[in-house]
C-alpha positions in Angstrom: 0.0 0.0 0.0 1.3 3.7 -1.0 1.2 6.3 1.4 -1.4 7.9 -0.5 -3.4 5.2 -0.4 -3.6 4.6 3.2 -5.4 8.1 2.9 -8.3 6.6 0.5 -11.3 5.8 0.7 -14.0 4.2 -1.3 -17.6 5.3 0.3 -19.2 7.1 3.2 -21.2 5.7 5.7 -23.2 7.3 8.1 -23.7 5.3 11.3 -26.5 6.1 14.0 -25.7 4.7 17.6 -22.3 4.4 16.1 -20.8 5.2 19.4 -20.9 1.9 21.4 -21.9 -1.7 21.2 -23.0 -3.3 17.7 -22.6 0.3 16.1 -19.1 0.6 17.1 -18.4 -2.8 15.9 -20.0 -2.2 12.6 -17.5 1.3 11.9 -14.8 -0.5 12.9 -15.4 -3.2 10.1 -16.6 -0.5 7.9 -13.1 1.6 8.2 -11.4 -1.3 7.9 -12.5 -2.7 4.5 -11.8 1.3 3.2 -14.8 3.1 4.1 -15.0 6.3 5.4 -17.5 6.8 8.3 -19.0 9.4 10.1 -20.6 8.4 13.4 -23.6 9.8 14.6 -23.7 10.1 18.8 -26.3 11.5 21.3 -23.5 12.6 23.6 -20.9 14.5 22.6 -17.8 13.0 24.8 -18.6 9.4 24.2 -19.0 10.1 21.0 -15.8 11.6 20.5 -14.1 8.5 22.2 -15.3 6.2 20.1 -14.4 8.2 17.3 -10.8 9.1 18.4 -10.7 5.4 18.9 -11.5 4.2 15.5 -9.2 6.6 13.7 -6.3 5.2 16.0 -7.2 1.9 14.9 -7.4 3.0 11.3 -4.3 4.5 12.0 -2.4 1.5 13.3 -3.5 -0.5 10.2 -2.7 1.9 8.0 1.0 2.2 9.4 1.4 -1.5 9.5 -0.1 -2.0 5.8 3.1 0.7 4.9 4.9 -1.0 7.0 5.6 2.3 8.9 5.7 2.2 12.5 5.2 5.8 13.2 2.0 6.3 11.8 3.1 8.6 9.5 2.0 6.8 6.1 -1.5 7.2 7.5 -1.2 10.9 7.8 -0.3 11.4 4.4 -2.8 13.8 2.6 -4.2 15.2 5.8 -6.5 13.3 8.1 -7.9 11.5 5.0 -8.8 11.5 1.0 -11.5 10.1 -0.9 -10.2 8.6 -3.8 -10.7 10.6 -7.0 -12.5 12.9 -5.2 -13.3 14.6 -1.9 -9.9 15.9 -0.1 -9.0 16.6 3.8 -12.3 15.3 4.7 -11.8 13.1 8.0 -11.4 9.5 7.6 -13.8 9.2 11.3 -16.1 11.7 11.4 -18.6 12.9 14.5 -22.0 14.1 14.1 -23.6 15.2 17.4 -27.2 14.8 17.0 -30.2 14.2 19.0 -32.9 11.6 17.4 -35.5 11.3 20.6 -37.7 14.1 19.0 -38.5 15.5 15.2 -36.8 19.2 15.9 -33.3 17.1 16.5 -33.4 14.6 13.9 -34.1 17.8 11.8 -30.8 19.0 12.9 -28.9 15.9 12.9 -30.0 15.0 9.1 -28.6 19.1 8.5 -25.2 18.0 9.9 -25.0 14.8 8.1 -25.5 16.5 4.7 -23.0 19.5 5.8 -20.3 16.4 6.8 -21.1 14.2 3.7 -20.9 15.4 0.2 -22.0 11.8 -0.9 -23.4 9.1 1.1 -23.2 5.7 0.0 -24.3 3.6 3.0 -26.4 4.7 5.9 -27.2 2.2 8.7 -29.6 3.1 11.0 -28.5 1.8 14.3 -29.4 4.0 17.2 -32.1 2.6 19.4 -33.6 2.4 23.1 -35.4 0.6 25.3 -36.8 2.4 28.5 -37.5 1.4 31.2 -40.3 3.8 32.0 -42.6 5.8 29.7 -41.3 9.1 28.8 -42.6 11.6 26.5 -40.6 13.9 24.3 -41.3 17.7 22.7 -43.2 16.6 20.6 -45.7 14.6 23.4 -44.8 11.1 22.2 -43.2 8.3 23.7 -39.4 8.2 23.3 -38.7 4.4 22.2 -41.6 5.4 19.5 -39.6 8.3 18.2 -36.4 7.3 18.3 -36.8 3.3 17.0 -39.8 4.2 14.7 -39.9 8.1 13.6 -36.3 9.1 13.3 -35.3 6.4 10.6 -38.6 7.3 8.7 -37.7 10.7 9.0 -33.9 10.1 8.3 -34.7 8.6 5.3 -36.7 11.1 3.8 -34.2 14.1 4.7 -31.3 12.4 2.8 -33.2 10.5 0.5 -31.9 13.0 -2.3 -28.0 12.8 -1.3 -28.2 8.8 -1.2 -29.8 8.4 -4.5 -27.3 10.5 -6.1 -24.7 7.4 -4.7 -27.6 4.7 -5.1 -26.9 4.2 -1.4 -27.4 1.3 0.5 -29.6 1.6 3.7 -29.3 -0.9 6.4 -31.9 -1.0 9.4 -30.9 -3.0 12.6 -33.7 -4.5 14.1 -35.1 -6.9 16.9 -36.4 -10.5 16.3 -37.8 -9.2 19.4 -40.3 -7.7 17.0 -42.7 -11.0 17.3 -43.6 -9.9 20.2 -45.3 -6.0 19.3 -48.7 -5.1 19.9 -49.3 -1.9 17.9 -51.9 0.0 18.5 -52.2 3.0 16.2 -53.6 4.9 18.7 -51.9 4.1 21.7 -49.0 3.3 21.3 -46.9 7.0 19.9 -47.9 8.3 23.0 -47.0 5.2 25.4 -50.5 5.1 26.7 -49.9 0.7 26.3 -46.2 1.3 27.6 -44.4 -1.6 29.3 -41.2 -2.2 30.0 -40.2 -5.3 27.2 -43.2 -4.9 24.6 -42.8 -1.4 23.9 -39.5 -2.1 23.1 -40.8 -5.0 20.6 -43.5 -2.8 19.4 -41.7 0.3 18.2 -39.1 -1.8 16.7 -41.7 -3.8 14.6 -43.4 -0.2 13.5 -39.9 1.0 11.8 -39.9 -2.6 10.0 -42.7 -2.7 9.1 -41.8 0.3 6.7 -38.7 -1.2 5.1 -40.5 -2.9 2.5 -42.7 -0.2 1.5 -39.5 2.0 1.2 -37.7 -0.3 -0.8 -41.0 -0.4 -3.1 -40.9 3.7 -3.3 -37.3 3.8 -3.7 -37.5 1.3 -6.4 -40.5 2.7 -8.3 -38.9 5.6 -8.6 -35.2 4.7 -10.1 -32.8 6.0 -7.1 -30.9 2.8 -6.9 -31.5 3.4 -3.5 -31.4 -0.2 -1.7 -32.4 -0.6 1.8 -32.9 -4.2 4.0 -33.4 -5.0 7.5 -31.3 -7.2 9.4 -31.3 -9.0 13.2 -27.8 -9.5 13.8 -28.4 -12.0 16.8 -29.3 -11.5 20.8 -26.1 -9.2 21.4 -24.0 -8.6 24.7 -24.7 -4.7 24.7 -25.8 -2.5 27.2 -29.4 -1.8 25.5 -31.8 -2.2 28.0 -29.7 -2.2 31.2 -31.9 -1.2 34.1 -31.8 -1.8 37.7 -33.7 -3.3 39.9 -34.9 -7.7 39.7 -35.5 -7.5 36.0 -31.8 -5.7 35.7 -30.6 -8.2 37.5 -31.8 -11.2 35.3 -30.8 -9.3 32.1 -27.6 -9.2 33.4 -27.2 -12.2 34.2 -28.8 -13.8 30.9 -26.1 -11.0 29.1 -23.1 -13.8 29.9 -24.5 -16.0 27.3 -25.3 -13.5 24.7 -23.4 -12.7 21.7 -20.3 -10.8 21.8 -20.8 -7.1 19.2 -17.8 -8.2 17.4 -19.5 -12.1 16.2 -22.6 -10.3 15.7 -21.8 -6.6 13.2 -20.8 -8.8 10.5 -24.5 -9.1 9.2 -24.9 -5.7 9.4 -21.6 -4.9 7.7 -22.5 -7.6 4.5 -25.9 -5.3 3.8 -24.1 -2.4 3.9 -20.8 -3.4 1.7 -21.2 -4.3 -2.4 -19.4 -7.3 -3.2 -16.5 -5.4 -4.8 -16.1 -2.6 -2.1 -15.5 -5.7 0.7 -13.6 -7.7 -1.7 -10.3 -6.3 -0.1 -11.6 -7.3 3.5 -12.4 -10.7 3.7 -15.2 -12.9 3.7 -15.8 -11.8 7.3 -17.5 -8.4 5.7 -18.0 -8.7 1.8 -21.2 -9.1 0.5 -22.7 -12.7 -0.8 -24.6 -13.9 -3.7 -27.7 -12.0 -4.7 -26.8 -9.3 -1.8 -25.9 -6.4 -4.0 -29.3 -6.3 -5.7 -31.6 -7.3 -2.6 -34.0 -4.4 -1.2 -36.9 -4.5 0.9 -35.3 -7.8 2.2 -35.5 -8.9 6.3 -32.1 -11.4 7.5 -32.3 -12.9 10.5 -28.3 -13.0 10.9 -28.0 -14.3 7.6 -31.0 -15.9 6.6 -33.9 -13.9 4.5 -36.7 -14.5 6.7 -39.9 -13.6 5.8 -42.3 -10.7 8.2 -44.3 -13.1 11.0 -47.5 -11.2 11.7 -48.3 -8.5 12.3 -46.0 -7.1 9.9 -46.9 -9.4 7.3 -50.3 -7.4 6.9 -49.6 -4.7 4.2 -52.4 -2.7 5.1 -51.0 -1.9 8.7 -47.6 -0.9 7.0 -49.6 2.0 5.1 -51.3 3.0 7.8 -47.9 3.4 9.9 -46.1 5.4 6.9 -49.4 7.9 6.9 -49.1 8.1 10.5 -45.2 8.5 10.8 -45.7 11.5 7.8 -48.2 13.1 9.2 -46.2 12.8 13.1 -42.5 13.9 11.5 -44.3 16.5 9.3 -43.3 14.6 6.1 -45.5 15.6 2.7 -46.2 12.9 1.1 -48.7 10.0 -0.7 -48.0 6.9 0.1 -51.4 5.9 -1.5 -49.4 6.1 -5.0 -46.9 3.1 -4.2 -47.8 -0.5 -2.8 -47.3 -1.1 0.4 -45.1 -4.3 0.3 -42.4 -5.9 -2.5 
């Protein structure tokens, strides 16, 4: 590897939640196989940590791929180049951006276009699960806007820069999902809140849209592709609590899934074939992957919706209430609701 090749890169991805657990793992893997990623973090210390601690490890790699010691062949051409393109943009980028309510997600999607001139690969990774009903701004419960609304709304605010890549979107979900109850008019405001289900429901609502994305996206000719993936029942900190029920969670955590086995699921959706050619089969993309959309992997299987999100009339009803919620204009009368 030249030195100005340890400064290249061959995409951008944007990853939410990218500052700890599975998100973490997933821009490590991402950097790695030559992308350039810009994380996107609630709080503004931990987020720079986890980015100050992928570009050392970027770093290291780089200097050993030189065979430079110092570091300096990764420092050549600033903190990073796009190849052919974009120079002295940072190889590990942090956006600071709030998704629990429309007004932030707003903001955040504002500093994600001002940090990306092109975005080939967005993964939306940032979740919650509370342990108590709380309400946002806006009056709605905050597992509802951050699982469900801000990757509806995320989508729509850079629909326009990831067409102009033919993107690839990636949503992390739950197989917890099974267990939602979603009630249109309960459940944005928490009204049926409880502790595990809500988590389950607002998770299903955000799936429950992938397909009817992938539809629009595809009706339309953006080459935008976008799937849905459960990476596994991960050793994280989502959904730590104290308390009995902390206690169990805890204690079941020992025989979970360690972030590092489980991002490489994610990592496959969001790579082409030829972009993780270079980083081994641990991250490249399989057979069929590059052209699959409105697709749901358990891990990697394609597993097909388990009700209720197999019923393509509850899917439109979701998108007209997530527009009408985010203040999104739009029809979704004029596309199907399901590949």
């Amino acid at each position: 590897m030249r030195d100005n090749e340890a400064a290249a890169f061959t995409a951008t991805a944007v990853v939410t939640g990218g500052n700890r657990g599975i998100g973490l793992a997933v821009a490590s893997q991402l950097l790695h196989a030559g992308v350039r990623v810009v994380l996107v973090a609630r709080d503004p210390g931990r987020g720079e940590q986890a980015r100050a601690r992928l570009d050392a490890g970027w770093r290291a790699q780089s200097a050993r791929g030189t065979g430079d010691t110092s570091g300096a062949g990764a420092r050549a051409g600033g903190d990073g180049a796009r190849a052919g393109g974009d120079a002295e943009l940072p190889r590990v980028g942090l956006v600071v951006g709030d998704l629990s309510d429309v007004a932030g997600v707003r903001a955040t999607a504002a500093a994600v276009l001002d940090a990306c001139p092109t975005l080939e690969i967005l993964i939306h990774n940032a979740g919650i699960w509370p342990a108590a009903r709380t309400l946002n701004a806006d009056g709605l419960e905050q597992a509802f806007a951050t699982n469900h609304l801000a990757p509806f709304l995320l989508n729509h605010l850079l629909q326009e820069r990831l067409a102009t890549s033919r993107a690839r979107v990636v949503q992390v979900s739950a197989g917890l999902y099974v267990k939602a109850r979603i009630d249109l008019d309960r459940t944005p405001r928490g009204e049926d809140f409880h502790p595990i289900r809500t988590y389950a429901t607002t998770k299903a609502c955000n799936l429950a849209l992938v397909a009817l994305f992938a539809r629009r996206w595809q009706d339309a000719g953006t080459g935008i592709r976008i799937n849905a993936v459960h990476p596994g029942v991960i050793r994280t900190g989502l959904g730590d609590r104290r308390g009995p029920l902390g206690l169990l969670l805890k204690a079941a955590k020992r025989f979970w899934t360690p972030v590092e086995q489980a991002a490489p699921p994610v990592t496959r959706l969001a790579l082409d074939a030829e972009a993780g050619a270079d980083a081994a089969p641990v991250v490249s993309g399989g057979p069929g992957l590059d052209a699959a959309t409105g697709r749901y992997f358990e891990i990697d299987r394609e597993t097909p919706l388990a009700p209720p999100l197999d019923d393509t009339e509850l899917a439109r009803r979701l998108w007209v209430q997530a527009a009408e919620l985010t203040g999104v204009r739009d029809d979704p009368s004029a596309y199907p609701a399901a590949m």
